[in-house]
ZAKOL-963371 format. One record per residue (C-alpha): x, z, y; residue in one letter. Coordinates in pm, whole numbers, plus 50000, padded with zeros to 5 digits. Example, Ala and Ser with C-alpha at 12.3 -4.5 7.8 and 13.67 -1.06 7.14 Angstrom:
! ZAKOL-963371
512305078049550a 513675071449894s 
This chain:
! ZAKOL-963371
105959098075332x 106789075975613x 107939100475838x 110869112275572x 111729071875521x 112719071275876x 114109101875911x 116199091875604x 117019059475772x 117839076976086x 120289098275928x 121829067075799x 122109047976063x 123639074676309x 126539086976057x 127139051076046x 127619048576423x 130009077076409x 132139062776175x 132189030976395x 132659049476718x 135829065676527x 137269029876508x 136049021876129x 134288992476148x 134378985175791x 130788992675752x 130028959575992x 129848930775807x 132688913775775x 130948883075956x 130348898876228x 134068915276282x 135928887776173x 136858872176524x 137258904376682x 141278906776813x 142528939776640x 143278951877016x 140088953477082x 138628969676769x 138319000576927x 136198990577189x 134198968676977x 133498998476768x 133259018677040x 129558998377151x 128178987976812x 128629023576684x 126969041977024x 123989013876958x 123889017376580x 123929060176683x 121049052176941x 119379038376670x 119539062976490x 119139089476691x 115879065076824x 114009071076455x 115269106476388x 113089114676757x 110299094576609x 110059110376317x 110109148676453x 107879138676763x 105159120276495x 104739161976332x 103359174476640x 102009144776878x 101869112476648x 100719091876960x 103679096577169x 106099088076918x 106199051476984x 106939055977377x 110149079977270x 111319055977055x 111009019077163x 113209024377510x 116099041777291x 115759015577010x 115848988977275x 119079006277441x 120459007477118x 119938969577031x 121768961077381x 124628983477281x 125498964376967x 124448927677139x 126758935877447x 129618946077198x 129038910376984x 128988891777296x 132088905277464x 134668918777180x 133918889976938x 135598854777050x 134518836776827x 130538836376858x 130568815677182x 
């Protein structure tokens, strides 16, 4: 039952970084976009929606990879998950002025 709340959450989470990718980053919170300049909305959707698709992506692998060998799962996911995360903080940090 898990397994399918991942996957689930997986699928989620990587349509989600499409749509940002694609420039809509209305599904950001708004705290989180509102000091972003709008010339650089496109990048800024460009990073938090390849790490929000990493993550994504990340759980989707976990979930498949936990049918056959649950062990390895965890070793498959953590370095993309982790990848992911850096995506999105490296798109906060340099496309959103007003967070330092």
């Amino acid at each position: 039952m898990e397994n399918v709340m991942f996957l689930v959450i997986g699928i989620v989470a990587a349509v989600i970084g499409v749509v940002n990718i694609r420039r809509n980053i209305s599904t950001i919170h708004s705290y989180n976009r509102r000091n972003v300049r709008e010339e650089d909305v496109p990048l800024y959707g460009k990073a938090v929606g390849t790490g929000t698709l990493l993550i994504g992506v990340a759980l989707i692998l976990a979930c498949l990879v936990a049918f056959w060998k649950v062990g390895i799962a965890p070793y498959i996911a953590i370095p993309v998950l982790a990848l992911g995360f850096a995506c999105i903080l490296y798109g906060q940090i340099k496309y959103n002025h007003g967070i330092f």
